[in-house]
BABALO-957989 format. One record per residue (C-alpha): x, y, z. Coordinates in steps of 0.05 Angstrom, whole numbers, padded with zeros to 5 digits, always signed. Example, Ala and Ser with C-alpha at 12.3 -4.5 7.8 and 13.67 -1.06 7.14 Angstrom:
<marlos>
+00246-00090+00156;+00273-00021+00143;
</marlos>
This chain:
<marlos>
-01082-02807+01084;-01003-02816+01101;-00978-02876+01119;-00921-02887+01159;-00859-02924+01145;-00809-02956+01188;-00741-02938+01171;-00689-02998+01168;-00642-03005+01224;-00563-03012+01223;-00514-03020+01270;-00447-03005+01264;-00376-03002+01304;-00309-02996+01295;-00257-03044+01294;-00176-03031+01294;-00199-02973+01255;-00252-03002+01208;-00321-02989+01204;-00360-03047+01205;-00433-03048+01181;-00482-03093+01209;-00556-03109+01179;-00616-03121+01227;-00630-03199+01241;-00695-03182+01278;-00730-03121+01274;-00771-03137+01324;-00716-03144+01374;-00692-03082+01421;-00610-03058+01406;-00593-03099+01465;-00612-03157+01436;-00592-03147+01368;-00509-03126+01404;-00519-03195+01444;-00536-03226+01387;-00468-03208+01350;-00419-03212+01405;-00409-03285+01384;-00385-03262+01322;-00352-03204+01339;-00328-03214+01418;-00303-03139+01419;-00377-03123+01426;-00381-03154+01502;-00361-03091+01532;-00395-03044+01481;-00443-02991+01500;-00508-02963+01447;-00505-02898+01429;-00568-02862+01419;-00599-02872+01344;-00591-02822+01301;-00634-02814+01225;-00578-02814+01163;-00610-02838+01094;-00675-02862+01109;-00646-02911+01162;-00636-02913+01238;-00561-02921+01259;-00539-02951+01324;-00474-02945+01337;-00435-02993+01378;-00383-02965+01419;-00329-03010+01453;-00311-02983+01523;-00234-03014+01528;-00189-02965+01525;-00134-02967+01463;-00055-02985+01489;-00007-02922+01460;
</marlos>
């Protein structure tokens, strides 16, 4: 009999050009939740959007994407 196993979840944007890796703090709660959760940390977030998860190294990465545009 297999058994299942939930793959860990990050989430990770970018800020002024650095990736920024964020763990999980519920995995219970939907990506919404968890972005809400860090916008008081990271305000940039506020205006992010969720891209859709994708598999990499037995986890499942979000990616949060701001939507401001850059100045240049």
């Amino acid at each position: 009999m297999l058994l299942a196993t939930q793959l860990e979840r990050v989430f990770l944007f970018k800020d002024q050009g650095q990736e920024i890796k964020l763990t999980d703090p519920e995995p219970k709660w939907s990506a919404e939740a968890v972005l809400n959760f860090y916008t008081n940390t990271y305000p940039l977030l506020t205006t992010a959007k969720i891209s859709a998860p994708k598999i990499k190294d037995d986890t499942v990465e979000y990616h949060f994407e701001s939507v401001m545009g850059t100045k240049g």
